[in-house]
C-alpha positions as CSV (number, residue, x, y, z in Angstrom):
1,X,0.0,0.0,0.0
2,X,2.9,2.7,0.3
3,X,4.4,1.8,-2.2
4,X,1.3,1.8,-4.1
5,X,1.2,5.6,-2.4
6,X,4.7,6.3,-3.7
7,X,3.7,5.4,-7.4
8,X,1.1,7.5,-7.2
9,X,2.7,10.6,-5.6
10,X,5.3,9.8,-8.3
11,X,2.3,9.7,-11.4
12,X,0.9,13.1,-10.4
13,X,4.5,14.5,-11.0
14,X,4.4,13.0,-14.0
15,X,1.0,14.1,-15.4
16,X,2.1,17.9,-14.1
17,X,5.7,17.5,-16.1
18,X,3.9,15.9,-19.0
19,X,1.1,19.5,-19.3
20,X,4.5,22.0,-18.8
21,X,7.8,20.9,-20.2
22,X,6.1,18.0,-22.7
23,X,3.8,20.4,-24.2
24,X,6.6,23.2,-25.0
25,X,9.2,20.6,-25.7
26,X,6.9,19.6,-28.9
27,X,6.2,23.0,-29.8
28,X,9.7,23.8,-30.0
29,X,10.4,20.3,-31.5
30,X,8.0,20.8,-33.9
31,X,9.6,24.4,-35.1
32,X,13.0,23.0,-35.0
33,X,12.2,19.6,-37.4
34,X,10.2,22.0,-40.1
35,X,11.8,25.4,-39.8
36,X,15.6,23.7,-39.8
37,X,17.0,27.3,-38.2
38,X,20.7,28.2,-39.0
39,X,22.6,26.8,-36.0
40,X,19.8,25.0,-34.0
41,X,20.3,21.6,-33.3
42,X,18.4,18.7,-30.6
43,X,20.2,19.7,-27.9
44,X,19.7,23.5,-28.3
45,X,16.0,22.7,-28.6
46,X,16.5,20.6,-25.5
47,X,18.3,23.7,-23.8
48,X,15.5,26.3,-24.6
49,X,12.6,24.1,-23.6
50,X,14.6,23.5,-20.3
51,X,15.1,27.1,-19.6
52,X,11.3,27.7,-20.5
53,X,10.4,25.4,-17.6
54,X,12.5,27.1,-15.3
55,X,11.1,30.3,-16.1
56,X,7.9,29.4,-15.6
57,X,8.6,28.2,-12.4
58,X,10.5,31.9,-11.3
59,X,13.9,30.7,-11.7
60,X,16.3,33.5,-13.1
61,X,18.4,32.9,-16.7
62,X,22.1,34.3,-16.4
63,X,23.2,35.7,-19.2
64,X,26.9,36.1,-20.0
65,X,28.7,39.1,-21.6
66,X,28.7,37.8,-25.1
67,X,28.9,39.2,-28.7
68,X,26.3,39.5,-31.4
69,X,28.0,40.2,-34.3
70,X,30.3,43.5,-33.8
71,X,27.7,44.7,-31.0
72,X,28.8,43.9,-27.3
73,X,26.5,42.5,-24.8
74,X,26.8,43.2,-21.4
75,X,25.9,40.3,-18.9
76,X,22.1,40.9,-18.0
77,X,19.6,38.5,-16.4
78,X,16.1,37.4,-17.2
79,X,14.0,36.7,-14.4
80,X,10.6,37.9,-16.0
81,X,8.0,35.2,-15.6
82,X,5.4,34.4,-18.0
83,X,2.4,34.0,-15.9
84,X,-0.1,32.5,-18.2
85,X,2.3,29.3,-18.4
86,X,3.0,29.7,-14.6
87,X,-0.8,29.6,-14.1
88,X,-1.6,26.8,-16.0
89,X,1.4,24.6,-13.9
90,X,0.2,25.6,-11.0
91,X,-3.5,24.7,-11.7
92,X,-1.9,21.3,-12.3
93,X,0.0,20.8,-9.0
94,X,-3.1,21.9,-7.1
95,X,-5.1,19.1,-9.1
96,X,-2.3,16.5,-8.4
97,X,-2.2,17.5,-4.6
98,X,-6.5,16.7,-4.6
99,X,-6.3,13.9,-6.5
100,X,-3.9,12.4,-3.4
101,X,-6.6,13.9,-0.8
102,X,-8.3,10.4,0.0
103,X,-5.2,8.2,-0.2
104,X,-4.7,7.1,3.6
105,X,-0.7,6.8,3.3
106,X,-0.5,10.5,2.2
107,X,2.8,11.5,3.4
108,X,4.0,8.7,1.1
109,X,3.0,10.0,-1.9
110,X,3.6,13.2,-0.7
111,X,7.2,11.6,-0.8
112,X,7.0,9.8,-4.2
113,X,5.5,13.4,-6.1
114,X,8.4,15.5,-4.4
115,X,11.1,13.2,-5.1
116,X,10.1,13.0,-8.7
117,X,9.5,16.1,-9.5
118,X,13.3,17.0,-7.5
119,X,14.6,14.8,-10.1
120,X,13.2,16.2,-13.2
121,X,14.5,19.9,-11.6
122,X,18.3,18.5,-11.2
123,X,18.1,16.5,-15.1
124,X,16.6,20.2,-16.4
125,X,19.1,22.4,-14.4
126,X,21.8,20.7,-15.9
127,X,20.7,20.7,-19.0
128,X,20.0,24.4,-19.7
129,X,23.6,25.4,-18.7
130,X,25.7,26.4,-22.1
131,X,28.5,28.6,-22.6
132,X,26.3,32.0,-22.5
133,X,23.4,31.0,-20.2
134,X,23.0,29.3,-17.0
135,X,21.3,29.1,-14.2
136,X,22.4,28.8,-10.4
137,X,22.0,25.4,-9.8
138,X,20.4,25.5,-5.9
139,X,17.5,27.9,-7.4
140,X,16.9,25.7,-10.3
141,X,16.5,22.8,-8.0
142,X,15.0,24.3,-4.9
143,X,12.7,26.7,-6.8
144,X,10.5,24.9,-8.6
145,X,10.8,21.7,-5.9
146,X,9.1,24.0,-3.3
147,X,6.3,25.6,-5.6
148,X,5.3,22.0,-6.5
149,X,5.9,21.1,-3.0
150,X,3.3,23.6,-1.4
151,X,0.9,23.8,-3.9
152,X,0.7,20.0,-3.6
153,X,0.2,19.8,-0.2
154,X,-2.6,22.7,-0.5
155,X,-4.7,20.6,-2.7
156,X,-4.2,17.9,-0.5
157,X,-5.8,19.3,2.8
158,X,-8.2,21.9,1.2
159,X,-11.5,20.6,0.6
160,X,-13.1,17.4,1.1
161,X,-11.0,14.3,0.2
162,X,-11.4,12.5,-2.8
163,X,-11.4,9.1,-2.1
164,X,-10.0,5.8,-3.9
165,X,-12.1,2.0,-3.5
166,X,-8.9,0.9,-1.5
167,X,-8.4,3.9,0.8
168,X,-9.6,6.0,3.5
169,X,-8.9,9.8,4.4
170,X,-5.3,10.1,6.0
171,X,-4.6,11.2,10.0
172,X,-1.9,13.5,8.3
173,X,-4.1,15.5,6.6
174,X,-6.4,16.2,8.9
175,X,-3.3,17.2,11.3
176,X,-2.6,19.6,8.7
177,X,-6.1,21.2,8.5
178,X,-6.5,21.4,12.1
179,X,-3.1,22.6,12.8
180,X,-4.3,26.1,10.9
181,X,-7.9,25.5,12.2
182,X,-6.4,25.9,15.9
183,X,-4.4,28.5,14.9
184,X,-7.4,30.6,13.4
185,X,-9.6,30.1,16.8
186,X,-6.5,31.7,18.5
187,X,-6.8,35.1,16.9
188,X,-6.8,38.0,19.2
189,X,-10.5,38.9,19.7
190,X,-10.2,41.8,18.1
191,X,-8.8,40.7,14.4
192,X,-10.9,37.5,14.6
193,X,-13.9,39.0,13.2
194,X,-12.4,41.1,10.6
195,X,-10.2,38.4,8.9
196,X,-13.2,36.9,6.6
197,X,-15.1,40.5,5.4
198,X,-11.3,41.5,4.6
199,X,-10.3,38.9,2.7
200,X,-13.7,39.0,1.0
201,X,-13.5,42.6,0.5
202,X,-10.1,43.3,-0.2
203,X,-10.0,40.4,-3.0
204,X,-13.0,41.7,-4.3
205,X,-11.4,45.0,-5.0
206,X,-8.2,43.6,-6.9
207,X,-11.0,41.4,-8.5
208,X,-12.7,44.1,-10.2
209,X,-9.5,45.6,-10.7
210,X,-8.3,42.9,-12.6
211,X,-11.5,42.4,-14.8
212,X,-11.5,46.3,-15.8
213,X,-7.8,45.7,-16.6
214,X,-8.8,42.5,-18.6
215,X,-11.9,44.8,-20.2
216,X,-9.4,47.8,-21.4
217,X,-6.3,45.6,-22.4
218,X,-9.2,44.0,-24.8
219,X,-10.3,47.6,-26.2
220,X,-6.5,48.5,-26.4
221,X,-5.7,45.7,-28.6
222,X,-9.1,45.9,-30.7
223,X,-8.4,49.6,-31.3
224,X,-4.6,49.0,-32.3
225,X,-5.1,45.8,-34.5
226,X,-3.5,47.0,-37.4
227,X,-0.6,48.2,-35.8
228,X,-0.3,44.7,-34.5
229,X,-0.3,42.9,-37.7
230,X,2.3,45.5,-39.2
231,X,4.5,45.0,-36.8
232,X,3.7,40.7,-36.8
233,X,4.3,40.7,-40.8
234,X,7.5,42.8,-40.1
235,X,8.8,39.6,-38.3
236,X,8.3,37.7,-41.0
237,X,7.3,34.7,-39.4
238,X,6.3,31.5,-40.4
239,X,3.2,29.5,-39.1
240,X,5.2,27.6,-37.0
241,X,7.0,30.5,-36.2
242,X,3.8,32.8,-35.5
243,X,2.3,29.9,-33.5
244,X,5.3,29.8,-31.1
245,X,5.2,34.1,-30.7
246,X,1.2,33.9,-30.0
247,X,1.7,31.1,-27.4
248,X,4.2,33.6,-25.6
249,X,2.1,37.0,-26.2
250,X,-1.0,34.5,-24.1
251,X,1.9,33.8,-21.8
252,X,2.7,36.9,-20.5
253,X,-1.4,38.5,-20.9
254,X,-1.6,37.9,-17.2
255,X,1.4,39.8,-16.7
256,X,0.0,42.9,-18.8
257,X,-3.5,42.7,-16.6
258,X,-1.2,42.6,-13.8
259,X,0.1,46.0,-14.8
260,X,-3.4,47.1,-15.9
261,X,-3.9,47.2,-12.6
262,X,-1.1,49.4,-11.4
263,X,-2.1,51.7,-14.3
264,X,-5.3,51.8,-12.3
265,X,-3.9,53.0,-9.1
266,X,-2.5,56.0,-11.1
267,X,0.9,54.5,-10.4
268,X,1.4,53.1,-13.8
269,X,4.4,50.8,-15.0
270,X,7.6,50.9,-17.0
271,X,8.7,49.2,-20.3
272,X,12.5,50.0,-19.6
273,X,14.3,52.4,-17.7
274,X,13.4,55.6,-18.0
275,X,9.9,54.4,-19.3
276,X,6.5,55.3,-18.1
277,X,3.1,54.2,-18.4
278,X,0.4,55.9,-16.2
279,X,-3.4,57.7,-16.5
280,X,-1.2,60.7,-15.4
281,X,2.3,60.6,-18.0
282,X,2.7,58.4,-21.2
283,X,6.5,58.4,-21.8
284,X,8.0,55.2,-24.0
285,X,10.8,54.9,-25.7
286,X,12.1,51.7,-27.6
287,X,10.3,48.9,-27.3
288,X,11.0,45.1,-27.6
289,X,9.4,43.5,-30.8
290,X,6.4,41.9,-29.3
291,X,3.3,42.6,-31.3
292,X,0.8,43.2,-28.5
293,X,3.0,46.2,-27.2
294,X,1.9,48.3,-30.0
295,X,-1.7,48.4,-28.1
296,X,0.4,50.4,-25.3
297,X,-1.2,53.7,-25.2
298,X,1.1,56.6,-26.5
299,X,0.1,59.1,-24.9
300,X,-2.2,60.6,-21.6
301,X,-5.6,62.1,-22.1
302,X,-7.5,64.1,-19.5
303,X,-9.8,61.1,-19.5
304,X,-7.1,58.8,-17.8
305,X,-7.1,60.5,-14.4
306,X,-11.1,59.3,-14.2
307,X,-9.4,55.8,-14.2
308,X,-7.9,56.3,-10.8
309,X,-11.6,55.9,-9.7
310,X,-12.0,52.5,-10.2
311,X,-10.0,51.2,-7.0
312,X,-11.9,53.5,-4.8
313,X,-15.3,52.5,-6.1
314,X,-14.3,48.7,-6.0
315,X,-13.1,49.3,-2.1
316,X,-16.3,51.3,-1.5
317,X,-19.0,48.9,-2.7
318,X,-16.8,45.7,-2.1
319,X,-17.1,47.4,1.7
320,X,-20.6,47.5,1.8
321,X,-21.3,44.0,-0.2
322,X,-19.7,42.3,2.9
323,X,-22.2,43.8,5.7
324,X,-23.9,40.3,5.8
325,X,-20.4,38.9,7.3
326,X,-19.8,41.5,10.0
327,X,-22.1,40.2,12.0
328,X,-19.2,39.0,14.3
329,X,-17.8,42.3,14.1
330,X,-20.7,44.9,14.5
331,X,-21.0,43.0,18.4
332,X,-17.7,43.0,19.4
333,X,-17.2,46.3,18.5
334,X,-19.2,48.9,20.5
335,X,-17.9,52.1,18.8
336,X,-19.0,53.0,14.9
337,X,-16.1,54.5,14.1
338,X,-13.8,51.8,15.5
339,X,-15.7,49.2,13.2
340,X,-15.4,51.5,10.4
341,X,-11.6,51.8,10.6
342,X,-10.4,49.0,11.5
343,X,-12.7,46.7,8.9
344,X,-11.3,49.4,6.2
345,X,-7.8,49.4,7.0
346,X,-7.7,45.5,7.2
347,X,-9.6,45.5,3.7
348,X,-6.9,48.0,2.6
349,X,-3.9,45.8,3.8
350,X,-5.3,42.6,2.0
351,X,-5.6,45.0,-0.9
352,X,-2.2,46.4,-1.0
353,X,-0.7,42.8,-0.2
354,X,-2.4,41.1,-3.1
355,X,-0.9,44.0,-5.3
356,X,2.2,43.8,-4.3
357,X,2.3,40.0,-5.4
358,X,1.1,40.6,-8.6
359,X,2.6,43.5,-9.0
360,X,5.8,41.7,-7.8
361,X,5.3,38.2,-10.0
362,X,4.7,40.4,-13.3
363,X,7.5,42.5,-13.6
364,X,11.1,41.6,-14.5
365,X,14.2,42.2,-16.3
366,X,14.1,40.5,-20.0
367,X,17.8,42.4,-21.2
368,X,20.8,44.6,-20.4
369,X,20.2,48.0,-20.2
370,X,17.2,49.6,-19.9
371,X,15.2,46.5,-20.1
372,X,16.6,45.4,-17.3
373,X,13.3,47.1,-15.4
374,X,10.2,45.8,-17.2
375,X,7.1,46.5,-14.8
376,X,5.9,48.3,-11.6
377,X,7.4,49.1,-8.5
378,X,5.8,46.5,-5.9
379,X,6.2,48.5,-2.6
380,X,5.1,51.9,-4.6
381,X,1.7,50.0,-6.0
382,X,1.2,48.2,-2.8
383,X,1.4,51.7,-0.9
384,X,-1.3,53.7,-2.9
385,X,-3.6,50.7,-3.3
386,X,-3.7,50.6,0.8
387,X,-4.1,54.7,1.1
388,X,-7.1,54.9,-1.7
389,X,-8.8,51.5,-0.7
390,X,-8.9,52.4,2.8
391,X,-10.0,55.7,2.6
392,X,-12.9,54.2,0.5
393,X,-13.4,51.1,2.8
394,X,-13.1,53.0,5.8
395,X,-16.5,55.3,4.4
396,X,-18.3,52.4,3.6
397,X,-18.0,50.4,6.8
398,X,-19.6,53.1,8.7
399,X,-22.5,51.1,6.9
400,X,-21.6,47.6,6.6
401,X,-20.0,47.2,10.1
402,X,-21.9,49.9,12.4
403,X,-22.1,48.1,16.0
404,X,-25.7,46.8,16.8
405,X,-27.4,49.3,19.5
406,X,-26.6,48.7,22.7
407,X,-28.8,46.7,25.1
408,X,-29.6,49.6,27.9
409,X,-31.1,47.0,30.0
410,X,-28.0,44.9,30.0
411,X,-25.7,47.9,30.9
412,X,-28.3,48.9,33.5
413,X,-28.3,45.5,35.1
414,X,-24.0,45.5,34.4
415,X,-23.3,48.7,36.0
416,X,-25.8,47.9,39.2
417,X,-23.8,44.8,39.7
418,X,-26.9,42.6,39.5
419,X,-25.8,40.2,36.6
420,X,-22.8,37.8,38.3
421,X,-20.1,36.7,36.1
């Protein structure tokens, strides 16, 4: 039975290997056999796929100082992470992890899908190192080992367990769940009740941030369509070739919705040094030759300021849509404005911390120079989204978390000593 366990730990690995390194090993496969590039060979294919993976996974690529031609190329690193591929492995180590929920010798294959997928890491590691690129070798073992690792073992407690003919729910899970059970029902009194109509709230607001970003990068790229095919046909790509581009534009779509969404603070972003992108100031200068970039907006209208709106009327009805969970909190609270600014600063640190991970995860440097600084600053974003969500938050809750009245009676009784404790 472990070992049966340990195979199946080891199988999940497998399957979430197979839907990220498989699937762009055979795209770039496929390009290499048909497009027969000047210089590429199996093992360069190999390479490229290998430093894909890690990538995706948040590892850095070192570049060395090199030459292209009569040009020279300063050492640089790439450590920009395309988080549409990112997304899609991580959906698939969650899925493993859930899959393992019912089997009753879970730390087993807890074991087998670790040790696996540590292999695969080591075998890829070594084989993305060349002469010009590499990789240091205890973050492109460790790195991805631990994502798997965690998001694996998240699947595995949250939620009911799914459950095989020849097993039963493991002790070990349920240790797990209840270990962060006990520690939630040991929360100060006073943050108890404001953890869920934060969470709700302040995830709400970088929610709706998120699908305005979504809704504008759409009208951007409708808008500048023929910009985007010019500069497409200028790469004179094949299909192969336009195939491979298009699955790394999707790749890195979450990324550009990340930094929607520090446009919408009024922060904005930068596409090198020197760069900025903001409702306030448009400055760009040279830009990488990635069609979708052409739907980057030139210039700033008067218009763009209204944008900064949007987190602050997000915060303020997010605020008010969570009155039917601060229950808890309108009777431990006696004071209005005590509710009210406590429920909107906590919605306005969930806020600014879930922006500073995005904001965080979607920038990068992809070159020397000035693209080494591709994205928004994480502390800067994460700083305004807490100032304008709170301020809105904080108005709201004087509605969503105003204390029940007072019973008089009670506080009669109370204050004449008649009620004994």
């Amino acid at each position: 039975m472990r070992i049966r366990a340990f195979s199946r730990g080891a199988l999940g690995a497998a399957y979430v290997v197979s839907l990220g390194f498989v699937s762009i090993f055979a795209l770039n496969l496929a390009v290499w056999l048909f497009e027969q590039a000047q210089g590429s060979t199996f093992q360069s294919v190999l390479q490229d796929t290998s430093r894909t993976w890690l990538s995706v996974h948040g590892v850095p690529l070192h570049f060395r100082a090199s030459k292209l031609g009569s040009l020279k190329v300063p050492a640089y690193i790439f450590d920009l992470i395309p988080l549409g591929f990112s997304i899609l492995i991580g959906w698939a180590m969650y899925r493993s992890g859930r899959k393992l929920s019912g089997e009753k010798f879970l730390g087993f294959s807890w074991i087998g899908a670790i040790v696996a997928y540590l292999l695969v890491a080591v075998f890829l590691t070594s084989t993305s190192v060349s002469k010009t690129i590499y990789v240091i070798q205890w973050q492109g073992v460790f790195i991805p080992t631990a994502l798997f690792a965690a998001l694996l073992i998240t699947g595995s407690v949250i939620g009911n367990p799914i459950l095989f003919e020849d097993s039963e729910p493991s002790n070990l899970r349920d240790r797990f769940r209840n270990f962060f059970i006990d520690l939630a029902k040991k929360l100060p009194w006073a943050l108890k009740p404001l953890v869920g109509p934060a969470l709700r709230a302040g995830t709400g607001v970088v929610a709706a941030m998120s699908a305005v970003s979504a809704i504008l990068i759409s009208v951007m790229l409708t808008l500048n369509w023929i910009e985007i095919v010019k500069l497409s046909q200028s790469l004179q790509l094949t299909f192969l070739g336009t195939l491979a581009v298009s699955a790394g534009q999707l790749s890195l779509m979450p990324n550009l919705i990340a930094l929607g969404n520090s446009w919408l603070t009024g922060v904005g972003f930068a596409v090198g040094q020197g760069s900025q992108v903001s409702p306030l100031v448009t400055e760009l200068g040279p830009l990488p030759a990635i069609p979708m970039l052409a739907a980057l907006p030139v210039s700033s209208g008067s218009l763009g300021v209204l944008f900064i709106l949007v987190p602050l009327l997000a915060a303020f009805f997010a605020t008010l849509l969570v009155k039917s969970h601060t229950a808890e909190l309108r009777f431990n609270y006696s004071s209005a404005t005590t509710a009210a600014i406590s429920l909107g600063l906590a919605i306005g640190l969930v806020a600014a911390v879930e922006m500073w991970i995005l904001a965080d995860f979607a920038s990068g440097s992809i070159g020397p120079g000035r693209m080494g600084l591709v994205g928004a600053n994480p502390w800067v974003v994460a700083g305004v989204t807490f100032v304008e969500v709170s301020v809105a938050a904080i108005l709201a809750a004087f509605f969503s978390a105003r204390p029940d009245e007072a019973d008089a009676e009670l506080i009669r009784k109370n204050a004449s000593g008649k009620i004994r404790t």
